[in-house]
C-alpha positions as CSV (number, residue, x, y, z in Angstrom):
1,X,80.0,101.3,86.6
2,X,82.6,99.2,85.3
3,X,84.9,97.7,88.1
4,X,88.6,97.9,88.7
5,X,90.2,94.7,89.0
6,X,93.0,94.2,91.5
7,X,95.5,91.5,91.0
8,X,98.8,90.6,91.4
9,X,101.3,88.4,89.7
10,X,101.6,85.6,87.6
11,X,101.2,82.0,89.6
12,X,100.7,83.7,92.9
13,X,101.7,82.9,96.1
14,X,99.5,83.7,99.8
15,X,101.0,87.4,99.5
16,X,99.8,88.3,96.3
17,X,96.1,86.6,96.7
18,X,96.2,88.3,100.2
19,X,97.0,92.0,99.1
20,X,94.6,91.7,95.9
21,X,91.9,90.7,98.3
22,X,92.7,93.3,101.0
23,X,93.7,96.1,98.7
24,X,90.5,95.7,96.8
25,X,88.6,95.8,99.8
26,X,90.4,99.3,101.1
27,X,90.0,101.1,98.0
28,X,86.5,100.2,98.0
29,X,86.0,101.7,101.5
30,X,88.6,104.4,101.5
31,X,88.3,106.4,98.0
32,X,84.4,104.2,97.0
33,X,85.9,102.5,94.3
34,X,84.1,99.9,92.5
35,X,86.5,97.0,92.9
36,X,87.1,93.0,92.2
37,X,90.1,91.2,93.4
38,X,91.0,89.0,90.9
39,X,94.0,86.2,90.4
40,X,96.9,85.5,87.1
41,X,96.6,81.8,88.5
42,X,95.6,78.9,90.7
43,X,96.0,79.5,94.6
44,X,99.3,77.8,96.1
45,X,98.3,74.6,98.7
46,X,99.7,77.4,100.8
47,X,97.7,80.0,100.3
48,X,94.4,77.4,100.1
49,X,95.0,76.6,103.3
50,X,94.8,80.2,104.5
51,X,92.1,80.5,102.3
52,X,90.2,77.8,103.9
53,X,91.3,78.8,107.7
54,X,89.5,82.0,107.5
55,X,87.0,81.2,105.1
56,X,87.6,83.1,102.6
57,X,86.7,82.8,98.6
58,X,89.5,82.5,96.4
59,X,89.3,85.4,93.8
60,X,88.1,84.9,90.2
61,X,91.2,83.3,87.7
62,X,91.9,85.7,84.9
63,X,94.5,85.7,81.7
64,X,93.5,88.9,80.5
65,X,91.6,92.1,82.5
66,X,88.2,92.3,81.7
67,X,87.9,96.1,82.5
68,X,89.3,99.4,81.3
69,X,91.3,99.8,84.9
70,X,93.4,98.3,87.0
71,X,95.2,98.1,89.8
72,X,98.5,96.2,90.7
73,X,99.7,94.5,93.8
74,X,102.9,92.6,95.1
75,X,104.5,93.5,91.3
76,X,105.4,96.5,88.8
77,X,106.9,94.3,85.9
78,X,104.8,93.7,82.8
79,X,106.7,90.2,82.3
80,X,105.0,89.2,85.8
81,X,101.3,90.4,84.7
82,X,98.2,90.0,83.2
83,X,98.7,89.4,79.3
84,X,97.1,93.0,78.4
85,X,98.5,95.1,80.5
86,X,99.5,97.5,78.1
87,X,95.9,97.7,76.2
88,X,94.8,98.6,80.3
89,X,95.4,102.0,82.2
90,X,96.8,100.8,85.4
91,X,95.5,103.3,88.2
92,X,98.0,102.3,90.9
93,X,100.7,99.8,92.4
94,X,101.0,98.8,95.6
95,X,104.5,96.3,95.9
96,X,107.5,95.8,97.5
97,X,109.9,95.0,95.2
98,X,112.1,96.5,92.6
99,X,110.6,99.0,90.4
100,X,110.4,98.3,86.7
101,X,107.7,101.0,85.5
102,X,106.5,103.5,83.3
103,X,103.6,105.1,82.8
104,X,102.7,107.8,80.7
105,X,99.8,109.0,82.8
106,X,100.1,109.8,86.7
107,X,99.3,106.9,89.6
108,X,99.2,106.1,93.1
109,X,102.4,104.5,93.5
110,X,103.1,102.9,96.8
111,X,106.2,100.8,97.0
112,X,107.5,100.1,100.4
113,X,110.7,98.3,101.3
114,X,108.9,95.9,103.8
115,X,109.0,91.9,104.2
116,X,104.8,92.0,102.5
117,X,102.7,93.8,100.5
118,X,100.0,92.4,103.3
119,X,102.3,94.8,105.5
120,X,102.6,97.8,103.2
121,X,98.7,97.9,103.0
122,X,97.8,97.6,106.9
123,X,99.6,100.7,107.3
124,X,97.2,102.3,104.3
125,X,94.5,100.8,106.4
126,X,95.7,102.6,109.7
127,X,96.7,105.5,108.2
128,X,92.9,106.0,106.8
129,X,91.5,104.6,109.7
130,X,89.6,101.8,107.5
131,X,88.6,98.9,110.3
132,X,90.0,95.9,109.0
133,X,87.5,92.6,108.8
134,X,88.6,89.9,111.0
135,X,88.7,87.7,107.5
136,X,90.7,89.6,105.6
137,X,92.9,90.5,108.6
138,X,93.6,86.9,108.3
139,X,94.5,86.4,104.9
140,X,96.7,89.5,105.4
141,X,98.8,88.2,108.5
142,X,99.4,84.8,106.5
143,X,101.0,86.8,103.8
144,X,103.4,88.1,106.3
145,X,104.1,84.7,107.7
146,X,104.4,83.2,103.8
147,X,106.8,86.2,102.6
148,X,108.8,86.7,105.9
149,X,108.7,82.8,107.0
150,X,107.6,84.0,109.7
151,X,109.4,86.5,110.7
152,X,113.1,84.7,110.4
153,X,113.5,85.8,106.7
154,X,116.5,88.3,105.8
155,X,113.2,90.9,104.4
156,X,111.5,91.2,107.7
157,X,111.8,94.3,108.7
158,X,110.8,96.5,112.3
159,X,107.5,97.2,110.9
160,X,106.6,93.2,110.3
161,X,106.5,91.9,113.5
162,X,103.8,94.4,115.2
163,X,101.5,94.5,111.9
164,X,101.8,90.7,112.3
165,X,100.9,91.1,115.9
166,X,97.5,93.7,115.5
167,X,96.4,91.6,112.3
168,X,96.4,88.3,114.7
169,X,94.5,90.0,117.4
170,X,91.7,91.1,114.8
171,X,91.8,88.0,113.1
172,X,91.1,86.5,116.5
173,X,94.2,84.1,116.4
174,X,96.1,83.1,119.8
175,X,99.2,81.2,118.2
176,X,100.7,83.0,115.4
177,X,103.5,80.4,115.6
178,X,101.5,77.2,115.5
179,X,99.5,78.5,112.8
180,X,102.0,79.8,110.3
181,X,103.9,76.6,110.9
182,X,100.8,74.2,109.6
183,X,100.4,77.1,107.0
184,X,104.1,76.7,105.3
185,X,104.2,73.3,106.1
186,X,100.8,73.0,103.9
187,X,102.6,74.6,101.0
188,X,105.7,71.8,101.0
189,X,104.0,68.7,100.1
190,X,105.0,68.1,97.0
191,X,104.9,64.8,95.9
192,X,101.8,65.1,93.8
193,X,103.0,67.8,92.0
194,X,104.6,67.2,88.2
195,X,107.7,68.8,87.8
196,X,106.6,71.0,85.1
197,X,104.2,72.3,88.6
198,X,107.1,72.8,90.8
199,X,109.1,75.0,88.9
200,X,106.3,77.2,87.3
201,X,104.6,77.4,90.6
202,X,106.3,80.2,92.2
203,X,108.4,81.1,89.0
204,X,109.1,84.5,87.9
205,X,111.1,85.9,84.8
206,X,113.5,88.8,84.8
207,X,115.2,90.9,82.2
208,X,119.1,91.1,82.8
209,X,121.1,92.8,80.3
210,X,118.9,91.6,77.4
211,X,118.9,87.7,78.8
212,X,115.7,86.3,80.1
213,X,116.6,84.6,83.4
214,X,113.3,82.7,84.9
215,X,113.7,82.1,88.8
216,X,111.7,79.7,90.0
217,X,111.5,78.3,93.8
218,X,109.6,75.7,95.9
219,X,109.6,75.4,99.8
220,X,110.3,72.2,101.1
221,X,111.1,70.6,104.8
222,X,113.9,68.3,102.9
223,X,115.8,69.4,99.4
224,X,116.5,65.8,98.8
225,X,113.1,65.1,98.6
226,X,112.9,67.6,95.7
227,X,116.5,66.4,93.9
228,X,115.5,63.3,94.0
229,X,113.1,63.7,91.0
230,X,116.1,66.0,89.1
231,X,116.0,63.7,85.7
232,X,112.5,64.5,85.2
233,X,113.2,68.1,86.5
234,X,115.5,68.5,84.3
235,X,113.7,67.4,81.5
236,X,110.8,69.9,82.4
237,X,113.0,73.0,82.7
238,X,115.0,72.2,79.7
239,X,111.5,71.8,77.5
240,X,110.7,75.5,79.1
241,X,114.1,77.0,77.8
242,X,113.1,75.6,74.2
243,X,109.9,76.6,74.0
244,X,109.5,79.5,76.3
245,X,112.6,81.6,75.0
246,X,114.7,81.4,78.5
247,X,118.0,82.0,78.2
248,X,119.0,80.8,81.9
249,X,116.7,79.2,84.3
250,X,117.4,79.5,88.3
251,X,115.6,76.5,90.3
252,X,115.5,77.7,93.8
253,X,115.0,75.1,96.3
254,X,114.3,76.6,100.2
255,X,114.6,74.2,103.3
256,X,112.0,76.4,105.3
257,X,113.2,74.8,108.7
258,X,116.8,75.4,108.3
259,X,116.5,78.6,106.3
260,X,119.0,77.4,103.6
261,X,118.5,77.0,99.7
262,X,119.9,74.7,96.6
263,X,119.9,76.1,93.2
264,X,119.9,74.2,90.1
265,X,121.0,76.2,86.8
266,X,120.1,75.3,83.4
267,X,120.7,77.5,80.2
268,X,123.1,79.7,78.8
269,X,124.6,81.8,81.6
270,X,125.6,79.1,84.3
271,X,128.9,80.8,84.9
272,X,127.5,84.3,85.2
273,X,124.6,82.3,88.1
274,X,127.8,80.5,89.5
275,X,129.5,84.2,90.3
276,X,127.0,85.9,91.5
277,X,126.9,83.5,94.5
278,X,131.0,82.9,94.5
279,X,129.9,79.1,94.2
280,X,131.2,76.2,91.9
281,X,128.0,74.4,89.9
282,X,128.5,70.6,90.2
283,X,126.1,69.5,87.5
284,X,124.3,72.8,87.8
285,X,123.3,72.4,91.1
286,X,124.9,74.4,94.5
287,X,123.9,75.1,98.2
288,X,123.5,78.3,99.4
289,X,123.4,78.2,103.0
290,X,121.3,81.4,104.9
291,X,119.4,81.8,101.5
292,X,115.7,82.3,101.4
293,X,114.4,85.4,100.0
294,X,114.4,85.2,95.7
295,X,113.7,89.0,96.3
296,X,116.6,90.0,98.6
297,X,119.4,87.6,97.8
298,X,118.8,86.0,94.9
299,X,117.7,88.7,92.1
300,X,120.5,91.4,93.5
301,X,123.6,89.5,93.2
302,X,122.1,88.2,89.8
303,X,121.3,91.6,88.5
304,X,124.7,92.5,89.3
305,X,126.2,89.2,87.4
306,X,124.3,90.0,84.5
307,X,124.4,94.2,84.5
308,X,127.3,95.1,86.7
C-alpha cells in the first residue's frame, strides 16, 4: 500500500515539523492509515534542538510528493507547498491560518483559530482518545512554545496554555519555561547564517491583489545584530525580487525578549507596506513595537493595504 505523506510548508519551522510528525502518527492510529511525515525543507536550529531534546528523527526532505495522496499541515496555500501539489489528491488539512483552498473532491478540513497546529491536533488526539507518545508529545509542546513564544504571543489563545501543560506532563518535562527559553534562544544565533539563509528561512509568499508580497522573519535577542549586516541583506533580497518575480518583499525582524519587531521593505509597494502599519519607512526599514505574530498582525493589515 502506497503511503500518504504528511508535510507542511515550505522552509519549516518547529510547528510545521512537529504537526507532520504528530499528525502522521494519529492518522496512523486513529483511521489505520499508512502514513510518512515528511518535510519541504531543512529543520530550523530551533526545531533541531527540539528534535535533538526528545530524540526524535527529523522527517525525510522532499521537493516533490512521491505518492498519489497527501495530507497538509500548518498550511492550505499551494504557493507555501510541495511543487506538485496539484498533480496530488490532497486527503485533508489540518492548519491554523487563513484559508486559501479549493478542492474539487471532498476532505477532512480542520482549521482551527488556535496559537499551533501542535494545539489543533492534541485536541484530535483527546477527542479520539489516541495516547499520545511521550516523544512526540514533546515535539508537539515545542511547537506551541515556537508559534506562541511561549505563551506571550498576540495568537495564544485559552486552549494553548493547558494543551501546553498536559503535553509537558507526558513528555515528562518539569520546566516548561527553562526549556522553551534554551529552545528560542537556539533558533536566534545567527551569525553563521548568509543572508540569502536569513530571509528564506522562515519566508512565506502571499498573493495580494495580483502582487506577490514574500514575508520573511527571523527571531533574534538583538535587531541590531541583524541590521547590522543590511548592505549584504539588501543585496540578497533585491537579487530575490529579480529573479524570483517578487513584487514587494517584507523582512520581519522579531526581538523575542521584548516582543517587538523591525521591518525592512524592498520592492514595488513600500507605500502600500508603510500604511498598513501607519509608519514612515526611513530607508525601508520601521519598528513596530508589540509585533510578533507574521500571521496575526502582519499579513491582515497587509491584506487590507493591498485588497481593501
Amino acid at each position: 500500500m502506497t503511503k500518504t505523506l504528511v508535510f507542511g510548508h515550505q522552509n519549516p519551522d518547529t510547528d510545521t515539523i512537529a504537526s507532520a510528525v504528530s499528525a502522521a502518527y494519529f492518522l496512523n492510529k486513529a483511521y489505520q492509515v499508512e502514513t510518512e511525515a515528511a518535510a519541504l525543507g531543512t529543520p530550523n536550529a530551533e526545531t533541531e534542538y527540539a528534535l535533538n531534546y526528545f530524540k526524535v528523527d527529523a522527517p525525510r526532505i522532499i521537493e516533490k510528493a512521491d505518492t498519489d495522496e497527501v495530507i497538509l499541515v500548518d498550511h492550505n496555500e499551494a504557493s507555501q507547498s510541495v511543487a506538485n501539489l496539484a498533480d496530488v489528491t490532497v486527503a485533508g488539512v489540518y492548519d491554523h491560518h487563513k484559508i486559501n483552498f479549493t478542492s474539487a473532491a471532498p476532505l477532512w478540513f480542520i482549521n482551527k483559530p488556535l496559537g499551533s497546529v501542535a494545539t489543533v491536533l492534541y485536541y484530535e488526539y483527546k477527542n479520539a482518545d489516541i495516547e499520545i507518545p511521550a516523544k512526540i508529545a514533546g515535539l508537539m509542546l515545542s511547537a506551541i512554545i515556537s508559534d506562541t513564544l511561549l505563551l506571550k504571543s498576540p495568537t495564544t489563545t485559552p486552549l494553548d496554555k493547558p494543551a501546553l501543560e498536559d503535553l509537558a506532563k507526558i513528555a515528562g518535562l518539569d520546566d516548561c519555561e527553562a526549556y522553551g527559553l534554551e529552545m528560542l534562544k537556539a533558533g536566534t544565533d545567527l551569525s553563521t547564517k548568509t543572508a540569502k539563509e536569513l530571509i528564506d528561512g522562515d519566508a512565506k509568499s502571499f498573493e495580494l491583489a495580483g502582487k506577490t508580497v514574500r514575508i520573511g522573519q527571523v527571531n533574534t535577542v538583538d535587531v541590531n545584530d541583524v541590521f547590522a549586516r543590511r548592505d549584504e541583506i539588501v543585496a540578497a533580497i533585491e537579487a530575490e525580487l529579480s529573479d524570483d518575480g517578487y513584487d514587494t518583499f517584507v523582512f520581519v525582524v522579531t526581538n523575542i525578549l521584548d516582543s517587538d519587531s523591525d521591518i525592512l521593505v524592498l520592492g514595488e509597494d513600500q507605500e502600500k507596506v508603510a500604511s498598513a502599519f501607519g509608519v514612515k519607512l526611513v530607508d525601508g526599514r520601521a519598528s513596530l513595537p508589540g509585533v510578533v505574530s507574521r500571521k496575526k498582525q502582519v499579513v491582515p493589515p497587509l491584506t487590507t493595504a493591498f485588497e481593501g
